[in-house]
N, CA and C of each residue as an Amber inpcrd file, in Angstrom:
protein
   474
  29.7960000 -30.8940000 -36.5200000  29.5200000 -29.5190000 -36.1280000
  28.8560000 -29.5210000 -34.7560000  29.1460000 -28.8620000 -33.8450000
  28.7390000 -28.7620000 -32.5240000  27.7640000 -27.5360000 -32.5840000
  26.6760000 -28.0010000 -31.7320000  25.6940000 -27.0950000 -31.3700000
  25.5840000 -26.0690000 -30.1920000  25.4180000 -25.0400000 -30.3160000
  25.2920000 -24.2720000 -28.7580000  23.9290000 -23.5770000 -28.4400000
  23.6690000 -24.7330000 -27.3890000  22.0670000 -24.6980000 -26.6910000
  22.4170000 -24.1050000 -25.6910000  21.0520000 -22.8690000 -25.6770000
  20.7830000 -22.0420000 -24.5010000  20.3130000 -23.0290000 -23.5470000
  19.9460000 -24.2160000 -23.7090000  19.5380000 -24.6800000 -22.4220000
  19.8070000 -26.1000000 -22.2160000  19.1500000 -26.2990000 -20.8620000
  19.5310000 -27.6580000 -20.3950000  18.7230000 -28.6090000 -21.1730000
  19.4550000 -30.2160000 -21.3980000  18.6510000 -31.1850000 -21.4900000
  19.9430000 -32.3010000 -21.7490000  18.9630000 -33.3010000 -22.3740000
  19.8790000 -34.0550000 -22.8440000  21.4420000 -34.2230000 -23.3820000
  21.7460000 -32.9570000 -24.2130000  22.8120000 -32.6460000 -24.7290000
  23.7730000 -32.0780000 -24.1060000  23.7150000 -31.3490000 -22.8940000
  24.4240000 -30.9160000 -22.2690000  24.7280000 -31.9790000 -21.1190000
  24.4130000 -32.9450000 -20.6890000  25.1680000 -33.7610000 -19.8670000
  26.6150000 -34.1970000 -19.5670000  27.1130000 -34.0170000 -18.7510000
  28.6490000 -34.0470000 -18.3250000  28.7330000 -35.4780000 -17.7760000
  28.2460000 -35.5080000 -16.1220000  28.3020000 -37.0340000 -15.5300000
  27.2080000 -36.9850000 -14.3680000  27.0020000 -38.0060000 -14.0890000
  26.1630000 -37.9610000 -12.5300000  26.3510000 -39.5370000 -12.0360000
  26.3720000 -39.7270000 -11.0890000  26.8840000 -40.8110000  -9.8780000
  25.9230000 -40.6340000  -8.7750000  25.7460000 -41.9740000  -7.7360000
  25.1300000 -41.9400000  -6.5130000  25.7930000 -41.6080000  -5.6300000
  25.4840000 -40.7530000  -4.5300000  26.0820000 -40.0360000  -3.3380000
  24.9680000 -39.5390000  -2.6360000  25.8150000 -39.2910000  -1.4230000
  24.5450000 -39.1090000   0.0740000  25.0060000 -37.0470000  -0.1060000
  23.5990000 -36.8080000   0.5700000  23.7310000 -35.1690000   0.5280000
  24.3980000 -35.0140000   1.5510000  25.2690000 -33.7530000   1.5340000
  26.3330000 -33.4010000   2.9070000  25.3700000 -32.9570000   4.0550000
  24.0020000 -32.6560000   3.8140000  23.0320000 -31.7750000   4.7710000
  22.4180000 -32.4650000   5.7040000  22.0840000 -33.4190000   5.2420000
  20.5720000 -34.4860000   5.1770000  21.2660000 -35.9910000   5.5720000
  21.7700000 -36.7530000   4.4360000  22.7560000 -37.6500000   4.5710000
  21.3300000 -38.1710000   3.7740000  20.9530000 -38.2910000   2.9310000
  19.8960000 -39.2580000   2.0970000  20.9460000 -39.3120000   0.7930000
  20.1570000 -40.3880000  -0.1600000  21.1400000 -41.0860000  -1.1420000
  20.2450000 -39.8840000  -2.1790000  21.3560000 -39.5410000  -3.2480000
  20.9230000 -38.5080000  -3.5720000  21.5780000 -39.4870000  -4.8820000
  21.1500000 -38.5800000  -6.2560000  21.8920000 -38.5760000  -7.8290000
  22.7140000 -37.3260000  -7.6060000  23.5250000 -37.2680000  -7.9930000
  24.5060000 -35.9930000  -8.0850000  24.5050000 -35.7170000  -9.4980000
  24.6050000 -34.4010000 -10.1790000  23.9610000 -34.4730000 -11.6100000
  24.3860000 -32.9560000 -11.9240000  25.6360000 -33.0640000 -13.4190000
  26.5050000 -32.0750000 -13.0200000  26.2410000 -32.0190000 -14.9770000
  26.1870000 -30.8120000 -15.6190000  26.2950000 -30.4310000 -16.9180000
  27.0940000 -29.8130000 -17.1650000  27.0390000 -29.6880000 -18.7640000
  28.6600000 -28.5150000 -19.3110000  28.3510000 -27.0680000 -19.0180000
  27.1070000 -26.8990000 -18.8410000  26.8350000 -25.1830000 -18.8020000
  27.3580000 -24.7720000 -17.0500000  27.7970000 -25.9530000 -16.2520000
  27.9770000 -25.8360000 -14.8120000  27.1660000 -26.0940000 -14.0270000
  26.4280000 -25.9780000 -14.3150000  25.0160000 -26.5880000 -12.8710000
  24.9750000 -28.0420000 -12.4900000  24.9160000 -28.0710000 -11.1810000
  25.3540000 -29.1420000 -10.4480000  23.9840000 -29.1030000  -9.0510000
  23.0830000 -30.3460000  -9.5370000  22.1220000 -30.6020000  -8.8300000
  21.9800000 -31.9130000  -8.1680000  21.4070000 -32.3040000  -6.8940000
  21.1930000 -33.2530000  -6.7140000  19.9150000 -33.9900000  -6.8600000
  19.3640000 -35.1300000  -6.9070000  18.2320000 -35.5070000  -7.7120000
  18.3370000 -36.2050000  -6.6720000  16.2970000 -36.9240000  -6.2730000
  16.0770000 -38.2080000  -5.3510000  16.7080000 -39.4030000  -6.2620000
  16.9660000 -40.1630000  -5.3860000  17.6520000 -41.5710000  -5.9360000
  16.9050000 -42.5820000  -5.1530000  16.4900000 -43.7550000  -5.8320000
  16.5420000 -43.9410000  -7.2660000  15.7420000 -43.0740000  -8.0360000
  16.4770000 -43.0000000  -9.1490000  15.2840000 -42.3230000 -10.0240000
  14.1680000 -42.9480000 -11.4460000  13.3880000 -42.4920000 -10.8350000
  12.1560000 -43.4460000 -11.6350000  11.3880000 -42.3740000 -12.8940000
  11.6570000 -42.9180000 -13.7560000  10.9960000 -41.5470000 -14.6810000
  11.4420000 -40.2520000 -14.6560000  11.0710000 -39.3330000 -14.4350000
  11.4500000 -38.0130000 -14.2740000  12.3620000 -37.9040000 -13.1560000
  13.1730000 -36.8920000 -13.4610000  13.9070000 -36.8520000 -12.3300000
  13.4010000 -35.4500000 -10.9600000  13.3950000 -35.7310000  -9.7150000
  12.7470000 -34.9830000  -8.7960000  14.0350000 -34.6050000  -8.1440000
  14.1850000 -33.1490000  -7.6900000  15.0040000 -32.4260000  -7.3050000
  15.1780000 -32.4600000  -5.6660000  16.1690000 -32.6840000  -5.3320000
  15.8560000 -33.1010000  -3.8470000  16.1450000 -31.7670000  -2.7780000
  15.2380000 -31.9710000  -1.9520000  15.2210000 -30.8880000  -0.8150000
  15.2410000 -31.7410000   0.4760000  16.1700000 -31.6660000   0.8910000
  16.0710000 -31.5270000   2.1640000  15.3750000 -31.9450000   3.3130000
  15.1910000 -32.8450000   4.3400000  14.2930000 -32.9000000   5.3620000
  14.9620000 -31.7360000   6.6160000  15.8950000 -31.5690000   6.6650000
  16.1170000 -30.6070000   7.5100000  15.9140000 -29.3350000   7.3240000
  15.9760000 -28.9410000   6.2710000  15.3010000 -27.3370000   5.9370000
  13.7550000 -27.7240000   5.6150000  13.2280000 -28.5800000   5.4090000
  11.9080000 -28.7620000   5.5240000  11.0190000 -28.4730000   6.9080000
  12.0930000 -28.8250000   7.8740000  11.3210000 -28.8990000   9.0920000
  11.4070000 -27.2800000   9.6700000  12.8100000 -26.5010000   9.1610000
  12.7060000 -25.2610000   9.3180000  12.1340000 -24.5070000   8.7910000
  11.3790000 -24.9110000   7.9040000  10.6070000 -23.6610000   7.2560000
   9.5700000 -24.0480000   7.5140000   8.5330000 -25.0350000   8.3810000
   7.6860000 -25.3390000   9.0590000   8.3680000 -24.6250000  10.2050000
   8.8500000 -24.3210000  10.9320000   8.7750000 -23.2940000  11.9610000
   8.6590000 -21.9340000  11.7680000   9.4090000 -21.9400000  10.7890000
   8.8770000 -20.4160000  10.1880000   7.4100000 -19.7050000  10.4360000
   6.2960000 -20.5340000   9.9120000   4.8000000 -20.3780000  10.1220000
   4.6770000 -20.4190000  11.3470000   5.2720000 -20.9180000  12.3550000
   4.3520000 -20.6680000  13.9610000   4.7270000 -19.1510000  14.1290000
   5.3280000 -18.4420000  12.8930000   4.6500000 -16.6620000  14.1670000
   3.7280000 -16.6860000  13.7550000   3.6400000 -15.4950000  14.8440000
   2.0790000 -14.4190000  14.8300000   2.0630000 -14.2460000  12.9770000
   0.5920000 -14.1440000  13.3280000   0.2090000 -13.2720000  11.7560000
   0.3800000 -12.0520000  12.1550000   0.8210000 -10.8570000  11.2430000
   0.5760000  -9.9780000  11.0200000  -0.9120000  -9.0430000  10.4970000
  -1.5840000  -8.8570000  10.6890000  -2.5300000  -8.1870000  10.0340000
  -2.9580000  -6.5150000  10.2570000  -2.4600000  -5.8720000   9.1310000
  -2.5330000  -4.3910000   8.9410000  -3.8610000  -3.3440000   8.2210000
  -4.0910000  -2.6920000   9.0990000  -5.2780000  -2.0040000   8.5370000
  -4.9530000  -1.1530000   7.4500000  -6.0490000  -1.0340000   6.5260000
  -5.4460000  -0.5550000   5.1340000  -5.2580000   1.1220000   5.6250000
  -4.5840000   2.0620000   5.3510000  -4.2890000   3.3180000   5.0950000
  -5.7930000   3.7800000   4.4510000  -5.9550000   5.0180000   5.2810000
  -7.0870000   5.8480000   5.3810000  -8.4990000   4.9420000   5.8290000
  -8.8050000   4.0220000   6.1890000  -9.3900000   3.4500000   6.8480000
 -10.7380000   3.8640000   7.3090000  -9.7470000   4.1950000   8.4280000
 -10.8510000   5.1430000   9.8080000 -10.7600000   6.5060000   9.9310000
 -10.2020000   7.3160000   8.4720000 -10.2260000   8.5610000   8.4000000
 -11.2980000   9.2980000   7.9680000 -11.6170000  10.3770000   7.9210000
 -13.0430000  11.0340000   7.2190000 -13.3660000  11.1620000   5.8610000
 -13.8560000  10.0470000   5.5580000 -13.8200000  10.3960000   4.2260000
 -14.4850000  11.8190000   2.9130000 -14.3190000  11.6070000   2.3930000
 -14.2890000  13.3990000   1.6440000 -15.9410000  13.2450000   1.5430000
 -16.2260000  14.7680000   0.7420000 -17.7590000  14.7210000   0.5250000
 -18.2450000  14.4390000  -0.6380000 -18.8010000  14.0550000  -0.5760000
 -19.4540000  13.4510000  -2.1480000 -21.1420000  14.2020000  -2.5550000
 -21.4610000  14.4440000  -3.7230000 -22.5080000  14.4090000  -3.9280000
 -23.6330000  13.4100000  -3.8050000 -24.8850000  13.8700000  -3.4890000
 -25.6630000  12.3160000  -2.8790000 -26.4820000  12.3380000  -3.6680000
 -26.4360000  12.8960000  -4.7880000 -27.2810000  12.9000000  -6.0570000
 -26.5420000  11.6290000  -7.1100000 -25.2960000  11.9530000  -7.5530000
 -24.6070000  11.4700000  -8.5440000 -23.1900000  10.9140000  -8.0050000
 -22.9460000  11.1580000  -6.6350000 -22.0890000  10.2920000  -6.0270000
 -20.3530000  10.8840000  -6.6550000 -20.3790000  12.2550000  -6.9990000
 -18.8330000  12.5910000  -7.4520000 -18.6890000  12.6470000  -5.9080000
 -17.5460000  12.6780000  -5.9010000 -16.8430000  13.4080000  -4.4890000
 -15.3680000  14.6040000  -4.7020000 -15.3870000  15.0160000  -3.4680000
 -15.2360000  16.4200000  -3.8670000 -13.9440000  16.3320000  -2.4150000
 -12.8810000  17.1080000  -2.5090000 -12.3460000  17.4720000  -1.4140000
 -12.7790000  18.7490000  -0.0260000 -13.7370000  19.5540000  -0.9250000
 -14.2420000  20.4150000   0.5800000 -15.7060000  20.7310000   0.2050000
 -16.4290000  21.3520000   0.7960000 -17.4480000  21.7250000   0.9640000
 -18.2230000  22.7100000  -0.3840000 -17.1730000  23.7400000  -0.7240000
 -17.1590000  24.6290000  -1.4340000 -17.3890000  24.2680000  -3.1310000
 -16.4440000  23.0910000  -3.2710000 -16.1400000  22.2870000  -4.3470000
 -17.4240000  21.4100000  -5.0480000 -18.2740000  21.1720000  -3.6010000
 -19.5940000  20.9650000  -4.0150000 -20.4730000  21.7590000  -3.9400000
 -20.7190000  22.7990000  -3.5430000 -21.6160000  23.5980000  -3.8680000
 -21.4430000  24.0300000  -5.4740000 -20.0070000  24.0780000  -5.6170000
 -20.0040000  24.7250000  -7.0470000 -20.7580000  23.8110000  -8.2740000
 -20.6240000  22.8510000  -7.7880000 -21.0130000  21.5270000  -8.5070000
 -22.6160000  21.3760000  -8.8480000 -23.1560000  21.9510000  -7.6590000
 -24.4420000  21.6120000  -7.0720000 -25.0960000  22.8760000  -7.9490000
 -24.4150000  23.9530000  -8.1510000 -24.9500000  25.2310000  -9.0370000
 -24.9060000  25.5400000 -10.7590000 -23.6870000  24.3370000 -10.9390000
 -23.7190000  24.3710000 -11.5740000 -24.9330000  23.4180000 -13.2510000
 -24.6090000  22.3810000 -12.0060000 -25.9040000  21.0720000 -12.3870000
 -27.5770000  21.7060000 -12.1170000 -27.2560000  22.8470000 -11.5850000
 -28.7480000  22.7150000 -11.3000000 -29.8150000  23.6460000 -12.5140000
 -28.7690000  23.7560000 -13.3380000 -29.4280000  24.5830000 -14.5970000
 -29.8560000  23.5750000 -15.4890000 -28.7610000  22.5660000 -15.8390000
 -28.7340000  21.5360000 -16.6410000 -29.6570000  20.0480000 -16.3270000
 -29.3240000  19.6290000 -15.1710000 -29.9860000  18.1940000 -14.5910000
 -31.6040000  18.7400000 -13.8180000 -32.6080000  18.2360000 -14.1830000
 -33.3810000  18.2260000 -12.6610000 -33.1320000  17.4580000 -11.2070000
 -32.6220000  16.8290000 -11.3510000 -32.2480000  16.1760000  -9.9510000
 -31.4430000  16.9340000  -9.0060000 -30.5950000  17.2720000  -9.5490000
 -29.7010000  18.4620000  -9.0250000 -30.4110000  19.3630000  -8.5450000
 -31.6450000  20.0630000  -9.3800000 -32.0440000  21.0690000  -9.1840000
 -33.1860000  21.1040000  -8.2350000 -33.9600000  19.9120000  -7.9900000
 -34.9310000  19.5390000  -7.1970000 -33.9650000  19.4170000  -5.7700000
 -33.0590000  19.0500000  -5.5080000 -32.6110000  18.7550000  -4.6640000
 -32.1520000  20.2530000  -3.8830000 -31.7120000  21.1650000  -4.9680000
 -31.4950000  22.3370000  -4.4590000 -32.1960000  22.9210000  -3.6980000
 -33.6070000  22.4260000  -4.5130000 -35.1960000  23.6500000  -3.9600000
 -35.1790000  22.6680000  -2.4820000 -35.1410000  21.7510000  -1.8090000
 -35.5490000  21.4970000  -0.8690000 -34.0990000  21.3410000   0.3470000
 -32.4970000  22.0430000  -0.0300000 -31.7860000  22.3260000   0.5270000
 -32.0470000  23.3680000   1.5110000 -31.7960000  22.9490000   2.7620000
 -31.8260000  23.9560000   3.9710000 -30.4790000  24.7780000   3.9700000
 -29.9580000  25.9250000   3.8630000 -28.4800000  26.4410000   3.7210000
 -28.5030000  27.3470000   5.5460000 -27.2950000  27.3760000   6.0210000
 -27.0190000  27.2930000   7.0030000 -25.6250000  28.7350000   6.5330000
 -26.3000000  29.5400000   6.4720000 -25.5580000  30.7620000   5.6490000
 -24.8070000  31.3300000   7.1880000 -26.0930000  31.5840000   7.9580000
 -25.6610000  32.2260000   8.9600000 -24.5590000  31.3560000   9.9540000
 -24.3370000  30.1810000   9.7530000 -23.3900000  29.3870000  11.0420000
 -22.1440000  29.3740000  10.4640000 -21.8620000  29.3620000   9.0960000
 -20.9800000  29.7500000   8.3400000 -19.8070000  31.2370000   8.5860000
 -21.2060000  32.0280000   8.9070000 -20.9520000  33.5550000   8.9160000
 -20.1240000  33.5460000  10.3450000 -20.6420000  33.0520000  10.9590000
 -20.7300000  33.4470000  12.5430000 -19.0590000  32.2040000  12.4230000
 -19.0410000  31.0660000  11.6280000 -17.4220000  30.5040000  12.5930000
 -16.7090000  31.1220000  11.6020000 -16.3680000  31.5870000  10.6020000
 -15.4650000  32.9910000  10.0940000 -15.3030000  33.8130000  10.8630000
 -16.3000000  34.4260000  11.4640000 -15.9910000  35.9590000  12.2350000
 -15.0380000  35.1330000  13.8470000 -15.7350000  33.8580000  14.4730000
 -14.6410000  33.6130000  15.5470000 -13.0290000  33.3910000  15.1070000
 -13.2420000  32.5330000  13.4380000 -11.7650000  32.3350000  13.6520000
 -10.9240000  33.5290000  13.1740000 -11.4540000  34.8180000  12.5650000
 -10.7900000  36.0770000  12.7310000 -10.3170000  36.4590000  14.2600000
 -11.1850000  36.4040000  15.1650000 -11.1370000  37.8170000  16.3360000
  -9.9060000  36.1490000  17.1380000 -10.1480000  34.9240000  16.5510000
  -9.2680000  34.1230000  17.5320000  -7.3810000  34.6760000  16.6300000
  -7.6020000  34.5070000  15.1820000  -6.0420000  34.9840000  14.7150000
  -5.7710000  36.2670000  15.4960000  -6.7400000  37.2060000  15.4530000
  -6.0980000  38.7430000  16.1650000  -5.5300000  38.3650000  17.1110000
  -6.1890000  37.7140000  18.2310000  -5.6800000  37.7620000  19.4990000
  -4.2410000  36.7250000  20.1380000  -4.0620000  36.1730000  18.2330000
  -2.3970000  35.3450000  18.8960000  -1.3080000  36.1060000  18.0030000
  -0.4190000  35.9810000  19.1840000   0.7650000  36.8670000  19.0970000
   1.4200000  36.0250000  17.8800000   2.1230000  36.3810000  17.1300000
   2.8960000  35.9390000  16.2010000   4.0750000  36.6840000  15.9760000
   5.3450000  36.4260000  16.4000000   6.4680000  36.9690000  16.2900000
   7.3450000  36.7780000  15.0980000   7.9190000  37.8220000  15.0050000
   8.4220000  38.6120000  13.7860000   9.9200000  38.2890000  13.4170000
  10.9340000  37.2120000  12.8060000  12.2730000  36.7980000  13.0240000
  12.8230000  37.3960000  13.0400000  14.1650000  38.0970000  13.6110000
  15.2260000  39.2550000  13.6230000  14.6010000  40.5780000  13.5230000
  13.6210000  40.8270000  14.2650000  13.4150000  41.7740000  15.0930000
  13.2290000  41.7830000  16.9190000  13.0350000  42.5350000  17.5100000
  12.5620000  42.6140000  19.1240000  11.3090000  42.5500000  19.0690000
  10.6980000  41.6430000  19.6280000   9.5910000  41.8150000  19.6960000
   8.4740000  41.8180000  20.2930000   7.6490000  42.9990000  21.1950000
   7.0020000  42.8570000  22.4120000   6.0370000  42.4940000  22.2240000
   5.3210000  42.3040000  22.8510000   3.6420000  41.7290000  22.7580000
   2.8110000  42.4460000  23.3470000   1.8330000  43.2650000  22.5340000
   0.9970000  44.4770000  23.0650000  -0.2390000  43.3160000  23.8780000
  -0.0920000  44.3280000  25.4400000  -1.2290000  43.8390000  26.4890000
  -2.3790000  44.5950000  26.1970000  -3.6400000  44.0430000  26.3790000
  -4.4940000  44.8160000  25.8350000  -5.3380000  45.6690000  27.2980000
  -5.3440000  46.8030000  27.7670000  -5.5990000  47.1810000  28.9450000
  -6.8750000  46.5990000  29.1610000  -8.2520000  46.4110000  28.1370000
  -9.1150000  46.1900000  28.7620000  -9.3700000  44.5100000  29.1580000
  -8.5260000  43.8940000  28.6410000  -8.8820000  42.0900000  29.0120000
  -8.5770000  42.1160000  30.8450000  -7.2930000  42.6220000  31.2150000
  -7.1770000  42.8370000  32.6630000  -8.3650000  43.2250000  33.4480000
């Protein structure tokens, strides 16, 4: 009864003979099984058998390494990073996101809430760059697609 092994070893042997590699020209084992694989081995072979590579692609893939290194800075890096609470260290994508945070903790945590009482709020600088970036939208023209569209001059800027 014949056996059918998934793999290589002993049992699957076909033939192997001494021969020089077509690449290299070193004395190689040539070493061929029934499943088809056909390898060459160092010769002689002593114990285990060692798979032979090459001195000429050896020396090319030692050239390989003389480029440059590459070295890439990681993504977001040197960008701004978001705001975080400096109490408990969440972080937050805007400004707003922590205040809510900050009002909300401050019923529940004391730390939060101590931190509140000695917050300076800056209500009015707030106030004041809202009102510029209104009167700056008024004053740009924004045109209207598939209509005519003029652009009112304002008599008193002249």
């Amino acid at each position: 009864m014949r056996h059918f092994y998934k793999s290589h070893g002993k049992h699957c042997y076909l033939r192997s003979f001494k021969t020089t590699c077509p690449t290299c020209g070193a004395d190689v084992l040539y070493w061929e099984c029934t499943h088809g694989s056909k390898i060459f081995f160092e010769y002689p072979p002593y114990g285990k058998l060692i798979k032979h590579y090459c001195r000429k692609y050896l020396t090319s893939k030692a050239n390989k390494n003389k480029f440059k290194v590459i070295v890439k800075t990681p993504n977001r890096l040197f960008e701004e990073s978001n705001i975080s609470c400096p109490i408990c260290g969440k972080i937050f994508n805007n400004t707003s996101s922590l205040d809510d945070h900050l009002i909300m903790l401050k019923r529940t945590d004391p730390e939060h809430k101590n931190f509140l009482k000695d917050r300076i709020e800056f209500s009015d600088e707030e106030h004041y760059k809202n009102n510029n970036k209104q009167k700056e939208d008024n004053s740009f023209h924004s045109p209207k697609f598939g209509q005519v569209n003029i652009k009112k001059v304002n008599k008193n800027s002249s």
